[in-house]
ROFITI-337623 format. One line per 4 residues: for each residue x, z, y of N, C-alpha, C. Coordinates in steps of 0.05 Angstrom, whole numbers. Each point is the difference from the previous one (the first is absolute). Layout:
N
X Z Y X Z Y X Z Y ~ ... .
END
This chain:
237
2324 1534 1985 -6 28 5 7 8 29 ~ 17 -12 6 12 8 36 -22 -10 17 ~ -11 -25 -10 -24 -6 21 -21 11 2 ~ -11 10 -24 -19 18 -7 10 24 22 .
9 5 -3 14 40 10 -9 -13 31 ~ 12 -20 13 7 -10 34 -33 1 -1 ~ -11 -10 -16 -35 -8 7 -13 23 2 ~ 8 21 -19 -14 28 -4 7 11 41 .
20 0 -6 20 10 33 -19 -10 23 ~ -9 -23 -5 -11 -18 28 -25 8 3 ~ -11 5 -29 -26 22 3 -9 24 16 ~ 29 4 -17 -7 28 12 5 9 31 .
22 -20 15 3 -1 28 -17 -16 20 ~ -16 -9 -14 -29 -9 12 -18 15 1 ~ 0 23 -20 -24 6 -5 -21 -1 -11 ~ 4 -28 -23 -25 -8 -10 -10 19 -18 .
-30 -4 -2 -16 24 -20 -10 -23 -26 ~ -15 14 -24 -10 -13 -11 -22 -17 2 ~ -1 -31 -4 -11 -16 0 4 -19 30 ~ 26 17 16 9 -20 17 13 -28 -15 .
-2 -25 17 7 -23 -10 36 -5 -3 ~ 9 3 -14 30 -17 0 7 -31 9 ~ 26 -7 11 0 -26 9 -5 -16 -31 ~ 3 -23 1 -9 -24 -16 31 -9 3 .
3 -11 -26 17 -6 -26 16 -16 26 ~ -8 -16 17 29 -17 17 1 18 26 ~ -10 20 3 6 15 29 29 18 -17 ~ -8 5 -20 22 19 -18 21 -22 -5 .
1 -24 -9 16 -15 -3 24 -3 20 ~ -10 2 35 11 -8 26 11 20 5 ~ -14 24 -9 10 21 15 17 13 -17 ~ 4 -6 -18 21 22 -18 27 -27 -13 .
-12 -22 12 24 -18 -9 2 -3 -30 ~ -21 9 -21 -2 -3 -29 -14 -25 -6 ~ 10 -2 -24 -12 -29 -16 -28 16 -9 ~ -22 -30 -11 -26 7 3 -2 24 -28 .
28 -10 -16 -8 18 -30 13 28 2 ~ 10 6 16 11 28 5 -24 14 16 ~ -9 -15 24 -30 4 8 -17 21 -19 ~ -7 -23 -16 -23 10 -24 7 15 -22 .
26 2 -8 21 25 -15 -14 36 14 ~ 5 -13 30 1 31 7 -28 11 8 ~ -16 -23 -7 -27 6 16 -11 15 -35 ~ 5 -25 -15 -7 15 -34 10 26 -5 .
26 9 3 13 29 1 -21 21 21 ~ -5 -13 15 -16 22 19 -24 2 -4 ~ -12 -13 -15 -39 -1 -6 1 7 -29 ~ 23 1 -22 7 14 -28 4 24 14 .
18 11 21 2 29 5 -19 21 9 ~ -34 -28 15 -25 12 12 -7 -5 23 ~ 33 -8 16 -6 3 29 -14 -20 13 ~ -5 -26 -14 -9 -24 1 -21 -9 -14 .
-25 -15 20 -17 -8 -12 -2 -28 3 ~ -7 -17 -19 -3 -37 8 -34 1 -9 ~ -9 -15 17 -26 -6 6 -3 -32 5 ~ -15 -19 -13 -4 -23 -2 -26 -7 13 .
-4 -21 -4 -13 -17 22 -6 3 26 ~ -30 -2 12 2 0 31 16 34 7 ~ 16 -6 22 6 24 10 21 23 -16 ~ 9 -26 -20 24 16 -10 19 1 4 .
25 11 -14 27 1 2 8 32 -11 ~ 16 4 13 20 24 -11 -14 27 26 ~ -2 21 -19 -8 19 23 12 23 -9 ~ 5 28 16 12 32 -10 -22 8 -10 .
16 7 -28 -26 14 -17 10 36 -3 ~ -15 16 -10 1 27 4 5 7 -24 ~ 21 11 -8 0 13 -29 -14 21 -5 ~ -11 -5 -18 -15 25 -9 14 27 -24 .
-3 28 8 10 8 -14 6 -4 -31 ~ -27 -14 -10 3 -4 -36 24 -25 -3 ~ -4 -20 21 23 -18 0 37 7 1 ~ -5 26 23 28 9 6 7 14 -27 .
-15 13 -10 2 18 -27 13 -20 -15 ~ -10 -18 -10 1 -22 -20 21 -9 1 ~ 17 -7 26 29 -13 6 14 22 -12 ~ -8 26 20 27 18 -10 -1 8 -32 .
-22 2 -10 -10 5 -32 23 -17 -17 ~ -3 -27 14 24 -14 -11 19 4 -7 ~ 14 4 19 35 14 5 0 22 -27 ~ -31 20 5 19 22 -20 -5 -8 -38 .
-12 -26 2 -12 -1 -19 22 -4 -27 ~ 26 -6 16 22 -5 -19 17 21 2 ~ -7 28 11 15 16 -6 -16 25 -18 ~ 23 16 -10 -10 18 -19 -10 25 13 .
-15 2 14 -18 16 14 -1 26 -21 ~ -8 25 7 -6 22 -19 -14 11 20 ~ -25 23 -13 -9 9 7 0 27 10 ~ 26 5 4 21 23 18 11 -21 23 .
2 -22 7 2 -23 20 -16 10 12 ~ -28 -1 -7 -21 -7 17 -13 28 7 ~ 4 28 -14 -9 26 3 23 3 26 ~ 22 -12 -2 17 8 22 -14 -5 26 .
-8 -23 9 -8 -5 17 -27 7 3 ~ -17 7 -18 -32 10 4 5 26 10 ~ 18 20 -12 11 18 6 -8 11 33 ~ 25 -20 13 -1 2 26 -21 -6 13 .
-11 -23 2 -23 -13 15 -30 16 -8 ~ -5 -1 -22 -20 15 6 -17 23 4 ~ 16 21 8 -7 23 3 -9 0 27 ~ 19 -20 23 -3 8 25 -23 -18 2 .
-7 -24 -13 -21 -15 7 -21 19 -10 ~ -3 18 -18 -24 15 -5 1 27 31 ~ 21 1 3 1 23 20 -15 -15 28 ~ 14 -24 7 -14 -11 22 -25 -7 4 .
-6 3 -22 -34 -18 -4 -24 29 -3 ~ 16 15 -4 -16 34 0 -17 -7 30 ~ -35 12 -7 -13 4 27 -3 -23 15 ~ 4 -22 -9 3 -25 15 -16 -23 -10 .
-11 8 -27 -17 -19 -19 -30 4 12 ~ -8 -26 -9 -39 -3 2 -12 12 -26 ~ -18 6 12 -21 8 -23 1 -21 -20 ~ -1 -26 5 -3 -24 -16 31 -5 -16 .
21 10 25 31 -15 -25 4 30 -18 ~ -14 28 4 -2 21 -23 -16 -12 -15 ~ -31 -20 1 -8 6 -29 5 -21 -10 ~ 25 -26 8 3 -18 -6 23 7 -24 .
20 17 16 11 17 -24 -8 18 -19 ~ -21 8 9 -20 14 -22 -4 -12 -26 ~ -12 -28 5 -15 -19 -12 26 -5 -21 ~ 24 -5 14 21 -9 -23 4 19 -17 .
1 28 3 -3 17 -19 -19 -4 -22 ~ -11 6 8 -32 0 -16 -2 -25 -23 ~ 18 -17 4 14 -25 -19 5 14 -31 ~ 15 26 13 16 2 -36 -12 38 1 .
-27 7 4 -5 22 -4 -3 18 -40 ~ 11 -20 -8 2 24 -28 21 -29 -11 ~ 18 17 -13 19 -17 -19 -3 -20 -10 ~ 23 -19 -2 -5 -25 -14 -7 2 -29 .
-6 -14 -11 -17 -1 -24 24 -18 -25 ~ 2 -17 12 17 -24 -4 16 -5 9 ~ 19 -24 -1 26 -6 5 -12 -15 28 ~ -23 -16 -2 -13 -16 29 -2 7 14 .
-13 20 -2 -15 20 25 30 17 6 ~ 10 8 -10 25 10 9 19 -27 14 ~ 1 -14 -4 14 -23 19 -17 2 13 ~ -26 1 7 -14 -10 32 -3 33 4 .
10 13 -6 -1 33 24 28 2 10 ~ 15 -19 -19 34 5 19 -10 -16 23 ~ -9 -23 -11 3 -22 35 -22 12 12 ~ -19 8 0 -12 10 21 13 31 18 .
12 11 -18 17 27 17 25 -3 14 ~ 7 -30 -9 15 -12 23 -11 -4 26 ~ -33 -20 -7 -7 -3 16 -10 19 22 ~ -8 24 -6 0 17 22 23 11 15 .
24 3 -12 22 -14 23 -6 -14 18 ~ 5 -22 -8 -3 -30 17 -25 3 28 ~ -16 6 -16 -28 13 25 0 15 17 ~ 18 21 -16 6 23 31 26 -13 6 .
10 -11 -3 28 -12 17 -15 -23 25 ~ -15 -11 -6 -18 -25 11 -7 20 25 ~ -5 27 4 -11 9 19 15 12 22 ~ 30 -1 -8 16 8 19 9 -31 26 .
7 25 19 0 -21 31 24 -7 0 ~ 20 4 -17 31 -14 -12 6 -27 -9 ~ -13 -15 4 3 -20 -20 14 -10 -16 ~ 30 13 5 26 -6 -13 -9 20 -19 .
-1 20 5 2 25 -21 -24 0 -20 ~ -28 -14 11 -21 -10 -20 15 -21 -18 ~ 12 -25 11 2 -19 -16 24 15 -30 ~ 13 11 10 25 15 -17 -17 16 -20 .
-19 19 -2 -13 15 -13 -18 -23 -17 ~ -12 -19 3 -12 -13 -12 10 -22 -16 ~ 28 -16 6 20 -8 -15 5 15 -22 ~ 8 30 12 6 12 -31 -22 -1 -19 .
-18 9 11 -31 -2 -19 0 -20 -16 ~ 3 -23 20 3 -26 -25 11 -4 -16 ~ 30 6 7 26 -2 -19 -6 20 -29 ~ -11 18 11 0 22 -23 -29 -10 -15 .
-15 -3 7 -25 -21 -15 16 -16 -11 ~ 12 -16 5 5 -25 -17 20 10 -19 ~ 27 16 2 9 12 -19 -16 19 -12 ~ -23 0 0 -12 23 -18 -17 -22 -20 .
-11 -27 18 -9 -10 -24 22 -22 -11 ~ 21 -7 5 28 -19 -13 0 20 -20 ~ 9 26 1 20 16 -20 -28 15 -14 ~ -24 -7 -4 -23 24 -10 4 33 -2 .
11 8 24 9 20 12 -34 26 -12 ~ -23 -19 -5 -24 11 10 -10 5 -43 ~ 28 -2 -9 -10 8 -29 16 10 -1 ~ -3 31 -23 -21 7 -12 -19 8 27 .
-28 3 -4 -15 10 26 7 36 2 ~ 14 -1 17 13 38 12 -26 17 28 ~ -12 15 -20 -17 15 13 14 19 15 ~ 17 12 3 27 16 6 -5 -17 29 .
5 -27 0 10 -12 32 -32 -1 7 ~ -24 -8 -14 -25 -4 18 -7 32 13 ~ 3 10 -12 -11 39 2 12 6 31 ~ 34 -3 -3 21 14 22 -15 -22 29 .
8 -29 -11 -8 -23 26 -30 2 15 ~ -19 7 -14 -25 -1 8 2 23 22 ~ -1 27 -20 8 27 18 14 0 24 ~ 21 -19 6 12 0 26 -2 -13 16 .
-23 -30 -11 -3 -13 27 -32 15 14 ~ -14 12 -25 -24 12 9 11 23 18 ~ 21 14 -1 11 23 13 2 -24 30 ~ 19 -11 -1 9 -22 23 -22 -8 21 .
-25 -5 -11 -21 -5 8 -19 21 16 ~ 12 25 -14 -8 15 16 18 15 22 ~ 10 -8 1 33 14 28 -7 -18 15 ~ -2 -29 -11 -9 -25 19 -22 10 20 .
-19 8 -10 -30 3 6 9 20 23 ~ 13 29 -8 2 22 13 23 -3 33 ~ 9 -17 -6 24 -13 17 19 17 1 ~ 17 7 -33 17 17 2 29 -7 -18 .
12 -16 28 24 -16 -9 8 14 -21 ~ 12 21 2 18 16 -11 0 1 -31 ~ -26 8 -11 -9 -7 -17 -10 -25 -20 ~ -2 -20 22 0 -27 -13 32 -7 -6 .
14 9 19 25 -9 -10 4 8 -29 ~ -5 31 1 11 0 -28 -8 -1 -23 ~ -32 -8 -5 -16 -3 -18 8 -29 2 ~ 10 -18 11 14 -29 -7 30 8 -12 .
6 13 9 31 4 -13 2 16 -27 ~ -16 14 -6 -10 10 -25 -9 -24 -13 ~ -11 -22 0 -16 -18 -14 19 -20 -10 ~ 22 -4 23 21 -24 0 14 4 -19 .
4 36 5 22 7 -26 -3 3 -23 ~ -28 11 -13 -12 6 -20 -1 -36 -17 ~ -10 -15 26 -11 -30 -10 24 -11 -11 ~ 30 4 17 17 -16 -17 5 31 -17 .
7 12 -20 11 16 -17 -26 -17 -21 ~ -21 1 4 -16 -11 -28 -2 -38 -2 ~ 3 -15 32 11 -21 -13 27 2 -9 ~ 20 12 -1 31 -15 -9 -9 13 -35 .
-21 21 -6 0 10 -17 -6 -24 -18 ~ -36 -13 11 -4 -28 -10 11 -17 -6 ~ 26 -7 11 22 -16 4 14 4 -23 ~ 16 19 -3 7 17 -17 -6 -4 -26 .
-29 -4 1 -17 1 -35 -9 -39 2 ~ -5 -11 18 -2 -26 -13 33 -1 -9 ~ 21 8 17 17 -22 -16 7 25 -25 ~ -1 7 -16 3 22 -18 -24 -16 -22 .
-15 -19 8 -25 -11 -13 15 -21 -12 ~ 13 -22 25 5 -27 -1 33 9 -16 ~ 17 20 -8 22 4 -8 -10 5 -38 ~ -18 15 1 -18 11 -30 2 -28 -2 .
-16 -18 10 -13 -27 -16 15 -22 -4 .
END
């Protein structure tokens, strides 16, 4: 792991970008004074973590690869995957973050990323019917999160808003968060990102802020409610 970390270091004080070439397995050998299997320990640790790509035949070897957000997600997804996460965890932090990402993004959208969010609406325009269709209107009202977070010039503060999206997608479909189907959450959620959409449009921070902060809060009081009633389901049975 220490050689890994020194290799990451040498990168980055070079400068290299993605798809620059790395030295070859005996320039690393000479120069770091490591045996050839500690070599290839740290080169495996670093191309499992993303940062590394191996490419075979003519013109290959080891090169800087670019993580991609779904990749970075997926590492850190990891970590929380063994903890007991709740969905007051994750309202905590939606909480904060996304009100100002709706505030910053006021007046600043294309015609095309409004009807792109439009479009995701228009997904779950009359109640679920079923227990199905109610699991695919939670993950898609995530997903319009994730889309207006994609549009902010933050990239830290995009990637953070869309993590949670995920996290809370995936604890919504681990724990079936999305039964019984609650018309109560499609009615309030729809209403405020269509409100949202339009403060967006009008470029009137002020108001997007708080038609997101109204939504965050409403959204977690009827998921913990969900929460609440599966395990009240799984305790009955």
């Amino acid at each position: 792991m220490q050689l890994a970390d020194t290799i990451k270091e040498w990168v980055v004080e070079h400068q290299l970008k993605a798809g620059d070439r790395l030295p070859g397995e005996a320039e690393l050998i000479e120069s770091h004074g490591r045996s050839k299997g500690t070599v290839r320990e740290a080169m495996r640790i670093l191309e499992a973590q993303g940062l590394v790509e191996t490419r075979t035949g003519p013109g290959g070897g080891s090169f800087v690869a670019e993580v991609s957000p779904d990749r970075a997600q997926s590492l850190l997804a990891n970590f929380f995957y063994f903890r007991d996460l709740s969905i007051k965890d994750i309202y905590q932090i939606r909480k904060l973050l996304e009100p100002e990402v709706a505030a910053t993004l006021a007046g600043k959208l294309s015609d095309e990323q409004l009807a792109a969010l439009e479009a995701v609406v228009a997904e779950y325009s009359a109640p679920a019917e079923t227990v199905e269709e109610e699991r695919a209107q939670h993950v898609s009202s995530l997903q319009f999160h994730a889309l207006l977070a994609s549009y902010s010039e933050n990239d830290l503060l995009a990637f953070l808003v869309r993590f949670m999206a995920r996290m809370l997608t995936e604890l919504t479909v681990w724990r079936r968060l999305y039964e019984p189907p609650n018309p109560t959450l499609w009615e309030a959620g729809r209403r405020h990102q269509l409100q949202l959409i339009e403060a967006l449009r009008a470029g009137d921070a002020e108001t997007a802020r708080r038609v997101m902060r109204d939504h965050m809060e409403g959204a977690e009081t009827q998921m913990q409610a969900q929460e609440a009633e599966v395990l009240r389901r799984f305790i009955a049975e």
